[in-house]
C-alpha positions as YAML, in Angstrom:
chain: A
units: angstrom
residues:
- id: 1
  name: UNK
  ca: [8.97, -94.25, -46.29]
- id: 2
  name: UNK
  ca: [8.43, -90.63, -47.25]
- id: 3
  name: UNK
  ca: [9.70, -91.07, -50.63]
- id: 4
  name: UNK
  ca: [7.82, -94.84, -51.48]
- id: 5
  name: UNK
  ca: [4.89, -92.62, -50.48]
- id: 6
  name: UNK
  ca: [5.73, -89.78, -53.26]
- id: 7
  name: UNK
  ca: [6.53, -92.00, -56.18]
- id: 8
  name: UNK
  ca: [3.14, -93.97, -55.45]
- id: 9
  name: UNK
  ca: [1.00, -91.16, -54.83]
- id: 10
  name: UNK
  ca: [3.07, -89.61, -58.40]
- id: 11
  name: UNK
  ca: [2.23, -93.23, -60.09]
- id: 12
  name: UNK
  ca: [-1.65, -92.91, -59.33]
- id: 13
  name: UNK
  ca: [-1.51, -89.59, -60.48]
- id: 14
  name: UNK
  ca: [-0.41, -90.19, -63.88]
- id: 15
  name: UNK
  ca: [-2.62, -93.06, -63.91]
- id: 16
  name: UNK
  ca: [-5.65, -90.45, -63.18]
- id: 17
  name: UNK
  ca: [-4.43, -88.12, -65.59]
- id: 18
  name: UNK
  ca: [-4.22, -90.77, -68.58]
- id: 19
  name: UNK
  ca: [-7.89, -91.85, -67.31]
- id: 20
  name: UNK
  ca: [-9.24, -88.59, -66.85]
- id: 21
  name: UNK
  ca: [-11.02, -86.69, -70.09]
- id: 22
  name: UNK
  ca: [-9.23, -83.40, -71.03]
- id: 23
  name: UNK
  ca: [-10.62, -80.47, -72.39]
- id: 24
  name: UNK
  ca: [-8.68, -79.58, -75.79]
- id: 25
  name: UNK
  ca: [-8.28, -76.03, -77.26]
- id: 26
  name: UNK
  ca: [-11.48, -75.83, -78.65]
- id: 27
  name: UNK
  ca: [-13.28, -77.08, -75.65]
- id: 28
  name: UNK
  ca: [-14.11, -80.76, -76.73]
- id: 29
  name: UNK
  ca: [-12.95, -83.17, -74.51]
- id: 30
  name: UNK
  ca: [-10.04, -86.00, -75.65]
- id: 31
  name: UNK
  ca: [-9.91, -89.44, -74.36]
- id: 32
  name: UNK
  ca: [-6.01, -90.01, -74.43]
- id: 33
  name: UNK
  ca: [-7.11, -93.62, -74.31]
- id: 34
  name: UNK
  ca: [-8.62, -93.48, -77.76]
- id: 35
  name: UNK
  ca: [-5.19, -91.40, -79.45]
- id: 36
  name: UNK
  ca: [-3.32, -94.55, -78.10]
- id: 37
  name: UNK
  ca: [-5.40, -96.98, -79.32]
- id: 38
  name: UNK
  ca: [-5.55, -95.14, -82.77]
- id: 39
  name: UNK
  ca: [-1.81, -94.53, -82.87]
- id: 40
  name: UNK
  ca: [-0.71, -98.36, -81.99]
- id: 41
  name: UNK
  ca: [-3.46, -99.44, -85.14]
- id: 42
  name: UNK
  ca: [-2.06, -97.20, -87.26]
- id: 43
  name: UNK
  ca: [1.32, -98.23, -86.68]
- id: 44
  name: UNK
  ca: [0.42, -102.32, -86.83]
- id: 45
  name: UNK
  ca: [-1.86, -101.19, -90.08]
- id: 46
  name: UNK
  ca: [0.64, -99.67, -92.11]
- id: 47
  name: UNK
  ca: [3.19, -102.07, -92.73]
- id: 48
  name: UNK
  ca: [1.02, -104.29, -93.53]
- id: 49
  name: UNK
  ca: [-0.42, -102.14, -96.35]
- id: 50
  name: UNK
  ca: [3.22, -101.47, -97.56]
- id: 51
  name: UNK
  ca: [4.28, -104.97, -97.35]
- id: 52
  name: UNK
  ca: [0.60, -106.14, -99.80]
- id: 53
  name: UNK
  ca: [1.64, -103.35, -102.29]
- id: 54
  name: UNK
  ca: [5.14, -104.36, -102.42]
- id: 55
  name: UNK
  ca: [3.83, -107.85, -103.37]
- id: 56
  name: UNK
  ca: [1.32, -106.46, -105.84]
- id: 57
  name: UNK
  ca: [4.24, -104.52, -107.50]
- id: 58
  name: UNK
  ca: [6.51, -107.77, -107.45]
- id: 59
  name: UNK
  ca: [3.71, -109.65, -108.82]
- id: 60
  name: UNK
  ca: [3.10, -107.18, -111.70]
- id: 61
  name: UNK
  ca: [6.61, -107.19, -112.22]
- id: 62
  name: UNK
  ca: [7.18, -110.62, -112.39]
- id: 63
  name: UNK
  ca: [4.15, -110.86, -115.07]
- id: 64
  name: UNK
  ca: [5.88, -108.56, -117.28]
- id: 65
  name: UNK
  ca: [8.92, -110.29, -117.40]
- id: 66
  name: UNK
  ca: [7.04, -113.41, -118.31]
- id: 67
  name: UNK
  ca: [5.26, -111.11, -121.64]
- id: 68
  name: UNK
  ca: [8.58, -109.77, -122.42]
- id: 69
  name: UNK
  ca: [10.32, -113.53, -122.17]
- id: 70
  name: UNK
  ca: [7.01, -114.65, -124.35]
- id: 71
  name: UNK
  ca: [7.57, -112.01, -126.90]
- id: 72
  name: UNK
  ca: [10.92, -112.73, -127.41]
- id: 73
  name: UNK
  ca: [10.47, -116.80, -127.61]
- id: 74
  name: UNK
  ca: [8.04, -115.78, -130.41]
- id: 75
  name: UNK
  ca: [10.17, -113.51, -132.64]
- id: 76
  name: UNK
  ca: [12.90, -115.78, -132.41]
- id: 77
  name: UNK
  ca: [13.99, -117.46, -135.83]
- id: 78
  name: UNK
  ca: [13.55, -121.10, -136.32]
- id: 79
  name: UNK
  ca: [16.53, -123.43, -135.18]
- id: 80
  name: UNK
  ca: [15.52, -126.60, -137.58]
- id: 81
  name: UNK
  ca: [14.03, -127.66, -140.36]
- id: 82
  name: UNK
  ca: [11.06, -129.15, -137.73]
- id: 83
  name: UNK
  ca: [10.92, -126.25, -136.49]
- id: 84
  name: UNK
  ca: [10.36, -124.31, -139.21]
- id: 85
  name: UNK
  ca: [8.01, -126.70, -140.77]
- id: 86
  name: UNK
  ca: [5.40, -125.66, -137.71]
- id: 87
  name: UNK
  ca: [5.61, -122.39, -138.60]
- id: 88
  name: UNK
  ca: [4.18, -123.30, -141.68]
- id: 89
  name: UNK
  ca: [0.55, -122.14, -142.33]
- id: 90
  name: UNK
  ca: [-1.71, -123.41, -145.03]
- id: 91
  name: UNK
  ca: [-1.13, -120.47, -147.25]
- id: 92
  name: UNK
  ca: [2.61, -121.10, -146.95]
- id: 93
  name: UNK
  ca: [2.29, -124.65, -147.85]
- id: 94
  name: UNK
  ca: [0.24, -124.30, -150.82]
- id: 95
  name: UNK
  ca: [2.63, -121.55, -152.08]
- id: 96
  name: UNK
  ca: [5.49, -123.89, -152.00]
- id: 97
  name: UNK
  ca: [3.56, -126.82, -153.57]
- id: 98
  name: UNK
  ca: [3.23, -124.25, -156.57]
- id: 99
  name: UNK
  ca: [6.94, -123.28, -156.08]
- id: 100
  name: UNK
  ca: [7.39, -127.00, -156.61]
- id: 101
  name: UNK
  ca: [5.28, -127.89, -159.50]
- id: 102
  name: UNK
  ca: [6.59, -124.63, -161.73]
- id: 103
  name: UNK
  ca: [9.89, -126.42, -160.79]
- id: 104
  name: UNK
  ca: [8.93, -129.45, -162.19]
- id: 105
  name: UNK
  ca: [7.50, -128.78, -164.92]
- id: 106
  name: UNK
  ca: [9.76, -126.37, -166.01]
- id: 107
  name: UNK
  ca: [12.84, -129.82, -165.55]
- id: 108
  name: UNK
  ca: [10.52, -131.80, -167.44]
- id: 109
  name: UNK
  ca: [10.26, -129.34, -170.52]
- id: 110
  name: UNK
  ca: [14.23, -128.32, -170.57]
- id: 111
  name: UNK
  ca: [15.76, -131.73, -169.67]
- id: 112
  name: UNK
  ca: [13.65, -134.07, -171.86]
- id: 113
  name: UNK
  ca: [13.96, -131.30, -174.52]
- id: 114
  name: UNK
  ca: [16.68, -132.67, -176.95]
- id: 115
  name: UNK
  ca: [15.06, -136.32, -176.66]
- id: 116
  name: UNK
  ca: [11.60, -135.54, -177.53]
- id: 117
  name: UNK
  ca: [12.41, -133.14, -180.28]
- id: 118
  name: UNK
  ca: [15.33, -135.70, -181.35]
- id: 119
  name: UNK
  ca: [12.41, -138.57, -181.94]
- id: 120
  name: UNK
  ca: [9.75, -136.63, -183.00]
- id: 121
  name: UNK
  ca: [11.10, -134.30, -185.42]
- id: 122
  name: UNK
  ca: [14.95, -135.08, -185.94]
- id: 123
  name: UNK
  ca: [16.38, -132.21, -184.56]
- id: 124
  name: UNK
  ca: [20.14, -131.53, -184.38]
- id: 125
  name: UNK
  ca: [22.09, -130.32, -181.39]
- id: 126
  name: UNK
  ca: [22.58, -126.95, -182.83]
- id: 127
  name: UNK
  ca: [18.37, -126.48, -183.31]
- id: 128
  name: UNK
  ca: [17.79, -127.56, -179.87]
- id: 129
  name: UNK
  ca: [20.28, -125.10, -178.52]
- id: 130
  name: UNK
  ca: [18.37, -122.61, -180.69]
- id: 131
  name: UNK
  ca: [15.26, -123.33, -179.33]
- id: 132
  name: UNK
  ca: [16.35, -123.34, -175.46]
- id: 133
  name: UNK
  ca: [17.78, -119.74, -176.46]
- id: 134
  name: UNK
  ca: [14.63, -118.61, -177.16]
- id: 135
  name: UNK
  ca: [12.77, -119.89, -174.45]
- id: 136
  name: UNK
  ca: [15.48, -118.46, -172.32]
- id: 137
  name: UNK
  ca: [15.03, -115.03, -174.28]
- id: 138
  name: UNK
  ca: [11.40, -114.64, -173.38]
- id: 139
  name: UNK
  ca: [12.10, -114.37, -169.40]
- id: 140
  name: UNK
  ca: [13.14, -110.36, -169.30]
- id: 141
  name: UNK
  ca: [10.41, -109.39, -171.92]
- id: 142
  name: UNK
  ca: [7.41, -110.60, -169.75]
- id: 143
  name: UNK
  ca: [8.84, -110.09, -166.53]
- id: 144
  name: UNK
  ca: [8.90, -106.89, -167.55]
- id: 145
  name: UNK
  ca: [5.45, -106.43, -168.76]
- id: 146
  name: UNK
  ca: [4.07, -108.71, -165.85]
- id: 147
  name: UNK
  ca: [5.85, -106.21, -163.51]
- id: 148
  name: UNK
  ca: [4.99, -103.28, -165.29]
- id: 149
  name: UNK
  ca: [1.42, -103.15, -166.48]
- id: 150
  name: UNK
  ca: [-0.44, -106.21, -165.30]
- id: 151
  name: UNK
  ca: [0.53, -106.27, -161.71]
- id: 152
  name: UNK
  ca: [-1.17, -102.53, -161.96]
- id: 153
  name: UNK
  ca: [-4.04, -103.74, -163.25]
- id: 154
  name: UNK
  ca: [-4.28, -107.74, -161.43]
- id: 155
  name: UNK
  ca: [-4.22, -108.40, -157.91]
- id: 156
  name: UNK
  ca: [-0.77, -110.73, -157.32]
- id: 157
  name: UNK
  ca: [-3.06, -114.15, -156.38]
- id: 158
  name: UNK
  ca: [-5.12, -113.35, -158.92]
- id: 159
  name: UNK
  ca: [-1.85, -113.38, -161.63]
- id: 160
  name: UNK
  ca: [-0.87, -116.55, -159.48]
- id: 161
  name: UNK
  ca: [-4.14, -118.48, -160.11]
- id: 162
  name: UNK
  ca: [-3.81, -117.63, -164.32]
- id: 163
  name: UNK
  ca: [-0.74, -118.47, -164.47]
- id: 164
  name: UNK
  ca: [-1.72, -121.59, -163.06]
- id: 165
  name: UNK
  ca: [-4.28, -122.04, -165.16]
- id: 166
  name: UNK
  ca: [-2.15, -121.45, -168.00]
- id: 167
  name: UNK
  ca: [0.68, -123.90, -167.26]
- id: 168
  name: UNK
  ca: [-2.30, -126.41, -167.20]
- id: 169
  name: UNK
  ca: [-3.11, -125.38, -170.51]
- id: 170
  name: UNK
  ca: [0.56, -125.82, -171.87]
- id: 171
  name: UNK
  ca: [0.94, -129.09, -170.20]
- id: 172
  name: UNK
  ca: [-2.33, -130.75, -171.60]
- id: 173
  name: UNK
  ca: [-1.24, -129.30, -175.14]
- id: 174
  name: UNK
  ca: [2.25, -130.88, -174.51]
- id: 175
  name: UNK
  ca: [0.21, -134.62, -174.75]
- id: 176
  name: UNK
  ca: [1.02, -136.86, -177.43]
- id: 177
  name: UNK
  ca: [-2.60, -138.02, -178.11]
- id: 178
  name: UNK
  ca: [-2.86, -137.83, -182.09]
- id: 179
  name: UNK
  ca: [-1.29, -140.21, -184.59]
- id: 180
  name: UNK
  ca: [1.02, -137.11, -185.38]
- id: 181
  name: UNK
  ca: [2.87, -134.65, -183.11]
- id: 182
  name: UNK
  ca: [4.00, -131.67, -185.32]
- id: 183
  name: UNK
  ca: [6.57, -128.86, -184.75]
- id: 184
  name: UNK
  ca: [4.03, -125.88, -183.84]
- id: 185
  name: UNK
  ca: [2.22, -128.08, -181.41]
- id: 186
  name: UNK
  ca: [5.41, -128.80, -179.26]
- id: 187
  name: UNK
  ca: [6.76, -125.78, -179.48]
- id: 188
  name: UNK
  ca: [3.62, -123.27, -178.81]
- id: 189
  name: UNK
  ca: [2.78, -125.63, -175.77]
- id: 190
  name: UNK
  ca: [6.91, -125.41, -174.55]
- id: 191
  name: UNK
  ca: [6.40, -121.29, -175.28]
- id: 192
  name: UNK
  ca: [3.21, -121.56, -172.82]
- id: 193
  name: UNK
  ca: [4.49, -123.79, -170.46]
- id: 194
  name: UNK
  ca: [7.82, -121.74, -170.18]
- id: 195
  name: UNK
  ca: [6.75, -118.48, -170.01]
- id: 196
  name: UNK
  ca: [3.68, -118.93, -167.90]
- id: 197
  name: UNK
  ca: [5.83, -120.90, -165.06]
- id: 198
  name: UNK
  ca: [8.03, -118.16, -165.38]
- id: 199
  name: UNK
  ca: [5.01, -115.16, -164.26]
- id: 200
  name: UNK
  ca: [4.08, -117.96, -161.70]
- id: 201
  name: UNK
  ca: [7.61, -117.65, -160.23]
- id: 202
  name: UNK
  ca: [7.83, -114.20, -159.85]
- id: 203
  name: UNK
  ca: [3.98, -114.13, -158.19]
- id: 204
  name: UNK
  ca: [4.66, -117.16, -156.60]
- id: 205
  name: UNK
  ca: [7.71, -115.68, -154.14]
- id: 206
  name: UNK
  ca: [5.96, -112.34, -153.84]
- id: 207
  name: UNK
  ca: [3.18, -113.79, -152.25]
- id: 208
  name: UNK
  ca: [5.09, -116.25, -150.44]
- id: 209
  name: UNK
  ca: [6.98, -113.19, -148.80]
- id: 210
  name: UNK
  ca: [4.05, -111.90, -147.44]
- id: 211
  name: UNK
  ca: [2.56, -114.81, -145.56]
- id: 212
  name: UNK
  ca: [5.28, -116.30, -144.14]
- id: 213
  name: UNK
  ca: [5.50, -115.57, -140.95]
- id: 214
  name: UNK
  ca: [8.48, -112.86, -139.45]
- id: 215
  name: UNK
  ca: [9.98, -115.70, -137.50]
- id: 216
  name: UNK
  ca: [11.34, -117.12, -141.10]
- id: 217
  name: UNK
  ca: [12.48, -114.25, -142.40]
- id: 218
  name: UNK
  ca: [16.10, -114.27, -140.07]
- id: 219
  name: UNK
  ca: [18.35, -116.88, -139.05]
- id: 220
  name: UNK
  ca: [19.58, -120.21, -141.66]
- id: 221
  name: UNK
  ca: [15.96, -121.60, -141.85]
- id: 222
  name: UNK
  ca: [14.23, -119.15, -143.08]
- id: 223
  name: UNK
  ca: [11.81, -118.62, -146.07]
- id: 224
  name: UNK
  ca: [14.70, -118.44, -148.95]
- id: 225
  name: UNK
  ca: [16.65, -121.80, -147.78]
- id: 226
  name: UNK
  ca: [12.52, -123.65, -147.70]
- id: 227
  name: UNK
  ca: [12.01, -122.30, -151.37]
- id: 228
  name: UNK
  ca: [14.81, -123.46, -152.58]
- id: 229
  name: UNK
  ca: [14.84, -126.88, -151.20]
- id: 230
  name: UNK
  ca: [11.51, -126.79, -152.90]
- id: 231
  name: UNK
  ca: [12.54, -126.12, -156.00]
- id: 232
  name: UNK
  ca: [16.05, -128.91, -155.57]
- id: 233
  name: UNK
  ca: [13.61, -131.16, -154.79]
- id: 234
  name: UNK
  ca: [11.29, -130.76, -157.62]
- id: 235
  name: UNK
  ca: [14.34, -131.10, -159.91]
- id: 236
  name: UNK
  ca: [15.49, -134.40, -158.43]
- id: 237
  name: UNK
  ca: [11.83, -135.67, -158.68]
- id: 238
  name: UNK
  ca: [11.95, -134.73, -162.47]
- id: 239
  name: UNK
  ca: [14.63, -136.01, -162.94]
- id: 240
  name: UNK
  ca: [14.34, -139.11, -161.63]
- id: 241
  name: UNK
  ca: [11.25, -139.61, -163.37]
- id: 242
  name: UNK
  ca: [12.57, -139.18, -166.43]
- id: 243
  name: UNK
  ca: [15.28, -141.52, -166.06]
- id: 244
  name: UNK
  ca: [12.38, -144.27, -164.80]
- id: 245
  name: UNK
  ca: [10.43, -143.51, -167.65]
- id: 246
  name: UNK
  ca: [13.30, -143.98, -169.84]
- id: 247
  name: UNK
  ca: [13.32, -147.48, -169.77]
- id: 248
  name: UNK
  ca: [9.79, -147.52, -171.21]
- id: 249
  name: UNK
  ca: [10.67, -146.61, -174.28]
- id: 250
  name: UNK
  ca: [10.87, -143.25, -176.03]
- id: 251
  name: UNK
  ca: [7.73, -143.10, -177.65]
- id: 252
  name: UNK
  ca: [5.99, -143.35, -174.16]
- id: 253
  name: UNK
  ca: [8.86, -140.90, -172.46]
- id: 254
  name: UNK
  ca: [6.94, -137.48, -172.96]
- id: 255
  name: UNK
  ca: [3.15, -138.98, -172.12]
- id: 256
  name: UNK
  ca: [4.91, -140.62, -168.85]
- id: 257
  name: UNK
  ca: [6.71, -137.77, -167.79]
- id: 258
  name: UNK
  ca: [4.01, -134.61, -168.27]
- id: 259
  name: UNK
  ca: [1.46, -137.24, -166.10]
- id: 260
  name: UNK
  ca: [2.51, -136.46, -162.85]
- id: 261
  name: UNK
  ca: [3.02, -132.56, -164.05]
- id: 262
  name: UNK
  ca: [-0.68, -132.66, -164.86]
- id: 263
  name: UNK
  ca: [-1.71, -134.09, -161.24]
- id: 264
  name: UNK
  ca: [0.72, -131.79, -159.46]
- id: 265
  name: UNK
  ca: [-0.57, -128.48, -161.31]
- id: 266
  name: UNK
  ca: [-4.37, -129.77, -160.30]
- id: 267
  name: UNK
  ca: [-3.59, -130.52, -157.26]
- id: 268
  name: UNK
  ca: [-1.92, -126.81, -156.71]
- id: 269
  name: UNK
  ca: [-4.49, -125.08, -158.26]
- id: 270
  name: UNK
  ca: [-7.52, -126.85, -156.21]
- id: 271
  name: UNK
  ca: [-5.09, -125.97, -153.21]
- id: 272
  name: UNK
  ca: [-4.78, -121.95, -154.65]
- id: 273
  name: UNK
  ca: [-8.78, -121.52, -154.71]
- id: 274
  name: UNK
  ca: [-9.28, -123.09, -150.98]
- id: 275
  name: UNK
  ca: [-6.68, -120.68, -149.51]
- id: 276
  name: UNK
  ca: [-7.40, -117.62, -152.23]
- id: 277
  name: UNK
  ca: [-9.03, -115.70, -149.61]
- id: 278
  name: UNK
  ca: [-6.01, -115.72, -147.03]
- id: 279
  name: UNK
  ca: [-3.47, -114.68, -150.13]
- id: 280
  name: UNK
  ca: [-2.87, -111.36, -149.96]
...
């Protein structure tokens, strides 16, 4: 009995003594109830802080991951020929049309070469070879002074649209549209076609380089393998037409075949002077 007696009367003690306001070393009094009550919130509070960071940090890391997975869907090269077709922009398009008409014009001129001149003026194997040397002979020469002294002087879209211009003059020149069609007449407008589809070339890819987008400069579809479909497919076209307008006759062969050269070159430079201000 003694001893339920001391471990009550002990109980209510420490019962008073956690109820009871003590006075602290610099004589202000602390409510032990309050230190309690401040410890247990602090300890419920904080995990629940670390545990909303923790998210926030996930969260921020999972967004990054999603950038980085962006980025890298967006520098990867193009798989298809679809595919690379939407990377395509207008400027990009237009420069291959041109890429495709300097093709075509330039099949027309060398593959109907040793008919026309054979009709018109009589020429023999050996003087058509001659005259395809030369034409050939005049590539390094203005290449040269294209890449030399005009580009210096001439923006590169603004030696593209010329030498549009210019292959527009040699084609309309080309026409059979007088009773006679003379020697210095084919051959000045051949010179002009040539050598101006030539400059257009060389501007042509230069420019061509620099728009396309990064994604088509690496992997098997890129910039190179579109170009030069381009270019096969102008040669088919101009070749096929030739054969077609073979079977009208060969006094209608070189007015049937520089038609659709005339439409094309229009049609590229109207294309050139809506996108001149994004070729750079």
């Amino acid at each position: 009995m003694d001893r339920g007696r001391g471990s009550c009367a002990s109980h209510t003690l420490s019962l008073c003594l956690l109820a009871t306001p003590r006075r602290g070393m610099g004589g202000a009094f602390l409510d032990t109830r309050h230190v309690v009550t401040d410890e247990l919130e602090n300890g419920l509070a904080q995990p629940l802080l670390l545990s909303s960071e923790d998210k926030q940090n996930e969260d921020d890391d999972h967004d990054i991951d999603e950038s980085e997975e962006a980025s890298e869907d967006s520098r990867k090269p193009a798989t298809s020929l679809r595919s690379a077709y939407r990377l395509l922009t207008p400027s990009v398009k237009v420069q291959l049309l041109i890429y495709f008409m300097l093709k075509y014009a330039m099949e027309i001129l060398l593959s109907e070469s040793s008919v026309i001149t054979g009709h018109y003026f009589r020429w023999t194997t050996s003087s058509v070879a001659i005259f395809l040397a030369v034409l050939g002979l005049t590539v390094l020469p203005v290449n040269a002074v294209v890449g030399t002294y005009i580009s210096n002087m001439f923006e590169d879209r603004q030696i593209l649209l010329a030498s549009e211009i210019m292959v527009l003059v040699g084609i309309i020149f080309s026409f059979h549209v007088t009773s006679s069609y003379t020697v210095p007449q084919y051959v000045t407008s051949a010179l002009i076609t040539f050598v101006s589809a030539e400059v257009l070339e060389g501007v042509n890819l230069s420019l061509l380089s620099n728009v396309m987008s990064s994604r088509l400069a690496r992997g098997t579809y890129n910039g190179g393998l579109l170009s030069t479909e381009a270019g096969t497919f102008a040669r088919v076209v101009a070749d096929g037409t030739i054969t077609l307008a073979g079977y009208l006759g060969e006094d209608k062969l070189l007015n049937v075949t520089l038609l659709p050269s005339l439409v094309i070159c229009v049609a590229s430079i109207v294309a050139t002077v809506c996108t001149y201000n994004s070729l750079f």
